[in-house]
N, C-alpha and C positions, 0 to 999 in steps of 0.2 A: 504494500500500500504506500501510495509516496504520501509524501510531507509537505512537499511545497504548493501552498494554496491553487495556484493554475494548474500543476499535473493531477490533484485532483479534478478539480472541474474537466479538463481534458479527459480520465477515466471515465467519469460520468457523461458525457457529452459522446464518446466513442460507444458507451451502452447502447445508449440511445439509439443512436444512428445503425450500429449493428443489427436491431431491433426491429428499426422501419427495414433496413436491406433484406435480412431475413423473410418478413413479411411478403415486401414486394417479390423475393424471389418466388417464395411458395405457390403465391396468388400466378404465377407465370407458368410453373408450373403445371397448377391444378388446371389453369384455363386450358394449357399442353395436353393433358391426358382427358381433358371432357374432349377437346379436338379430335384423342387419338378414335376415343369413344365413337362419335358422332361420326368418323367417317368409316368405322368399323359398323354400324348402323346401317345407315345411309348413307351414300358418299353424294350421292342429289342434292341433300339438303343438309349439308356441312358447311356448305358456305356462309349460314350465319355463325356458326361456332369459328370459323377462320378469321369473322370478321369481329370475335370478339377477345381473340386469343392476338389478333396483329393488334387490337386497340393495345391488350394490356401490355404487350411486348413494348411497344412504344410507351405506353407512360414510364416502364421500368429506366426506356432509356432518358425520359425527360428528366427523371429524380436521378441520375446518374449511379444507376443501379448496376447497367448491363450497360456494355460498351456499343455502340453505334452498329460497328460492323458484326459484331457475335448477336446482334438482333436483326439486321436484314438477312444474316447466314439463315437465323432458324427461321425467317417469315418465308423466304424462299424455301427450305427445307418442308416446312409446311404447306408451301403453295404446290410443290410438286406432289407430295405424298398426297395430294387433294385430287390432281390433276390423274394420276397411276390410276386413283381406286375409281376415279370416274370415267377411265378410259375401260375397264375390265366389263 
């Protein structure tokens, strides 16, 4: 535990923040595997589930969660795997 008044605050402040990242990861996640769901389903009617799984990707990158490029990788990644199961 430090001593010095700012490296606390800093500990505390780094909680915090780990805490919303954590969060926002999960939620990217979970919206990932309803994705994977809905096109395991249906691959017709995923494309609202895509269109909510890029929203969250993208807020993740707005709060500089996930970095820019490792979020258009998986939107594209998702776009295809959308494209495969509606081509079958």
């Amino acid at each position: 535990m430090p001593n010095i008044k700012s490296a606390k605050k800093r500990v505390l402040v780094s909680e915090k923040k780990n805490l919303r990242n954590r969060m926002v990861k999960s939620a990217v996640r979970t919206s990932v595997k309803k994705f994977d769901a809905a096109v395991a389903a249906d691959p017709t009617t995923a494309n609202v589930q895509l269109t909510a799984t890029t929203s969250a990707i993208d807020k993740a990158v707005a709060k500089g969660v996930i970095h820019k490029n490792a979020a258009n990788r998986k939107k594209a990644r998702l776009a295809k795997q959308l494209n495969k199961a509606a081509a079958i």
